[in-house]
C-alpha positions as CSV (number, residue, x, y, z in Angstrom):
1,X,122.5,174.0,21.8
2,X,120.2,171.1,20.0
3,X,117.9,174.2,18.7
4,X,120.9,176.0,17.4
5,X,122.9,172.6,15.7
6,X,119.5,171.6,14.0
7,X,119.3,175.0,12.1
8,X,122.9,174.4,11.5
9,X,123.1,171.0,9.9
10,X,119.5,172.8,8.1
11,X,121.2,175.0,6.7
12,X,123.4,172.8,5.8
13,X,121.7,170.4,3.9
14,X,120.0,173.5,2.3
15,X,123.9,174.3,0.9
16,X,122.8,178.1,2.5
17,X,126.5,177.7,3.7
18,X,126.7,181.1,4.5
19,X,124.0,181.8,6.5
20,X,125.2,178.3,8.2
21,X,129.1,179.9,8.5
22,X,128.1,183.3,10.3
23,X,125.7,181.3,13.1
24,X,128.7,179.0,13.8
25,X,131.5,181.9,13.9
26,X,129.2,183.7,16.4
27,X,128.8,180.4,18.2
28,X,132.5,179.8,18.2
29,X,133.2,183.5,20.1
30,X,130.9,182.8,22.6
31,X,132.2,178.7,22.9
32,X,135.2,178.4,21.6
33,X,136.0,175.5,24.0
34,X,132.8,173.4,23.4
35,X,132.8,170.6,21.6
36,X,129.7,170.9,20.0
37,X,130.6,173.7,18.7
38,X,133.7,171.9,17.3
39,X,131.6,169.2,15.8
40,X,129.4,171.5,13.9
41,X,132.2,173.6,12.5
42,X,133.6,170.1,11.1
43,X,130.2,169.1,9.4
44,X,130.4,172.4,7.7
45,X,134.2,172.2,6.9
46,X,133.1,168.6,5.6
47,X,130.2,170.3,3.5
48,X,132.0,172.7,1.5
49,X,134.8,170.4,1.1
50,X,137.5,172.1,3.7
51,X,138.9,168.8,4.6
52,X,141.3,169.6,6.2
53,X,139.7,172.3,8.5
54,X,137.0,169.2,8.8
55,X,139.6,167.2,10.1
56,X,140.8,169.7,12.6
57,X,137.8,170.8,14.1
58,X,136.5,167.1,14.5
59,X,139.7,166.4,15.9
60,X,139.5,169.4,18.4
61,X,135.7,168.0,19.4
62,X,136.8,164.4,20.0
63,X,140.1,165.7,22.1
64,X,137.4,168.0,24.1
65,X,135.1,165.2,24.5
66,X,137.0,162.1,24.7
67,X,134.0,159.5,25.5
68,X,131.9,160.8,23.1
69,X,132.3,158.4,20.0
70,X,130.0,160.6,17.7
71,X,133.0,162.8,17.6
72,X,135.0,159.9,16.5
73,X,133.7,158.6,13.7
74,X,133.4,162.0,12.4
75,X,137.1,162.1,12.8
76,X,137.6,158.7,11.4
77,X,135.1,159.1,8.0
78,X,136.9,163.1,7.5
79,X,140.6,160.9,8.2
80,X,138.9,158.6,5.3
81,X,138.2,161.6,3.2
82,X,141.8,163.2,3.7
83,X,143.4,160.1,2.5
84,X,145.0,159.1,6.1
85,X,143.9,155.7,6.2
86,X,146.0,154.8,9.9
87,X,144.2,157.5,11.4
88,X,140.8,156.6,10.2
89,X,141.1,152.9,11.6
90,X,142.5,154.9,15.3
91,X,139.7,156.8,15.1
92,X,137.5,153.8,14.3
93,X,138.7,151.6,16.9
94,X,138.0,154.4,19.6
95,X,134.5,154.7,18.5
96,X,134.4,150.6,19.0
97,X,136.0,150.8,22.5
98,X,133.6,154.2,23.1
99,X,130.4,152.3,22.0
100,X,130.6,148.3,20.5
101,X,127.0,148.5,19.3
102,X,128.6,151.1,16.6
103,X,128.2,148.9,13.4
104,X,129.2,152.5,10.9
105,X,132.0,152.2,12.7
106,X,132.9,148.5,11.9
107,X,131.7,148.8,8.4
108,X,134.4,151.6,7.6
109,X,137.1,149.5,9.1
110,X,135.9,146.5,6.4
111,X,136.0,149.2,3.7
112,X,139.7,149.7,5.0
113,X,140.6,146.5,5.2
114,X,139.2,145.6,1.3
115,X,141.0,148.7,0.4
116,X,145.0,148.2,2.2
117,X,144.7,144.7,0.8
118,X,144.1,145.8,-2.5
119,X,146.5,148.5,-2.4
């Protein structure tokens, strides 16, 4: 699957959207229950600025993979994005329980903080 996400997030970068849309819908009938799969569907949601599909595919991932706290800072910075600030510091905190080394992680939750305080 590493092959297939690195042409994705390719493909990606290279805004050839569509090209990057058709592999993942023929990835998601054949996986529609991997998390991966999940994840990459969210970077592209995120990419053409489907928020709120980027939301609920990241979601999906993280709830399919619940140690993985990749999925969860996806989840958090797409929550961030959305304009659901809660759920971004949730999904923040999990990726701290998931993996303290995370300092993305940490620095979104300052960004947060600076931000409900000014608020």
């Amino acid at each position: 699957m590493t092959d297939t996400k690195k042409t994705v997030e390719q493909l990606i970068h290279e805004e050839k959207y569509e090209e990057a849309h058709n592999i993942l819908m023929l990835l998601f009938q054949e996986k529609n229950d991997d998390a991966e799969v999940y994840y990459m569907l969210g970077t592209y949601f995120n990419a053409v600025g489907d928020v709120s599909n980027a939301v609920r595919s990241f979601k999906k991932s993280s709830e399919l993979k619940p140690n993985d706290s990749e999925y969860f800072l996806a989840l958090g910075m797409a929550y961030e994005m959305f304009d659901e600030p809660k759920l971004a510091v949730d999904a923040y905190f999990k990726v701290i329980e998931l993996n303290p080394e995370t300092a993305l992680a940490m620095q979104r939750l300052e960004v947060l903080k600076r931000k409900v305080k000014q608020g």
